[in-house]
C-alpha positions, 0 to 999 in steps of 0.5 A: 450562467447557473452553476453546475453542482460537482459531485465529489467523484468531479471534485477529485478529478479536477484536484487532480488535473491541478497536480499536473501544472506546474505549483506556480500555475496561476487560478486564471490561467488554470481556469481557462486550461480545465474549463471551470470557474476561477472560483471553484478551483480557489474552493476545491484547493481550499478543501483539498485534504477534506475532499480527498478524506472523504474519498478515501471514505467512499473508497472503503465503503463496501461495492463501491467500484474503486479498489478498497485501500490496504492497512499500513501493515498489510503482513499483520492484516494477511495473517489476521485474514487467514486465522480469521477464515479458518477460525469461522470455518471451524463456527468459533464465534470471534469478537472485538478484543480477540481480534485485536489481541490476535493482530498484535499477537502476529505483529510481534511475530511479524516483527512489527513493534509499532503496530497497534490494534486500535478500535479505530484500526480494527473498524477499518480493517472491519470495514475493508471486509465488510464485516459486521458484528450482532448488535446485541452480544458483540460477537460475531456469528462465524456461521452466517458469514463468508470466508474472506479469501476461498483461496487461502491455504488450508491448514491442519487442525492438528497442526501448529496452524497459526505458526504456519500463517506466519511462516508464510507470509515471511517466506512470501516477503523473502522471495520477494526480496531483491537478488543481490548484485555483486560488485564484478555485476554491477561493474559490467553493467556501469561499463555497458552504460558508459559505451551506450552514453558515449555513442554519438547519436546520445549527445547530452547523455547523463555520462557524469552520473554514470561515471559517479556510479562506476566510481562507486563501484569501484569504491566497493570492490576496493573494500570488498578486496581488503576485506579478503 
């Protein structure tokens, strides 16, 4: 039987239908469940974290159809995008170092203390927006390129602009936040579970959980009452 060439797209799908048995799943058996030859699946599992390196290349490479994956610190990228586009709307020629300068700058504001603009940082981040740099001068020609996000907020001239970026983008994270739940909440909804799972047609119920959370809450509210 000749062999059939995988491309890496193949690859991944296979490596990924493996995930779905359980770990002690044996090379013959998952062979003849996804239909491959017992020694292609032992090589893609060999290579499993280049394969998937590579994917996650392919991935931020620009018009490829998969969603492009975000930074590890998606508030310090935001705010970058929007100073970005304003300062190439106003034709500022922006390079290298000022962008990373301009990263860590909104980090600190950001309380992102760990954050570190790297090159290796800043190419991603490049390259998740398909920008490009003029070879000669290492500068970027704000002019010739387009806005990241034509619907970003506008901001005045005059204005404390870049402080509004970053109010944003925290004002954004509080809506964001959880409501929170009081104990007397909490208890009304332990006491709903609990006469749901002690319904009849629900034998075999997680009621011991339940009753494990309700003493938790019980816990709290004690607390919460002393401290009164």
């Amino acid at each position: 039987m000749p062999r059939k060439d995988l491309t890496l797209k193949n690859k991944i799908a296979i490596l990924n239908k493996i995930k779905n048995h359980p770990s002690n799943t044996s090379l013959r058996q998952l062979a003849e469940i996804i239909n491959v030859p017992k020694s292609t699946i032992s090589r893609l599992l060999k290579d499993e974290k280049q394969l998937h390196d590579e994917w996650m290349l392919h991935a931020e490479k620009p018009g490829t159809s998969k969603r492009k994956r975000e930074g590890k610190d998606p508030d310090v990228e935001e705010a970058l995008d929007q100073w970005f586009s304003v300062v190439t709307q106003r034709g500022v020629n922006i390079s290298g170092p000022i962008l990373k300068a301009k990263a860590e700058e909104f980090a600190k504001k950001l309380d992102h203390n760990d954050f570190k603009a790297t090159s290796g940082w800043l190419s991603r981040w490049k390259t998740r927006r398909n920008i490009k740099f003029k070879s000669k001068s290492q500068e970027l020609n704000c002019p010739r390129v387009s806005t990241i996000d034509s619907n970003l907020p506008c901001y005045d001239k005059n204005g404390d602009w870049e402080d509004a970026i970053i109010e944003g983008i925290k004002s954004k994270n509080h809506e964001n936040l959880p409501v929170p739940i009081t104990n007397q909440e909490a208890k009304q909804c332990i006491d709903r579970l609990q006469r749901y799972f002690m319904q009849d047609e629900n034998e075999g119920s997680p009621i011991l959980a339940i009753n494990i959370c309700a003493d938790f809450v019980q816990l709290q509210s004690r607390k919460s009452f002393q401290k009164t």
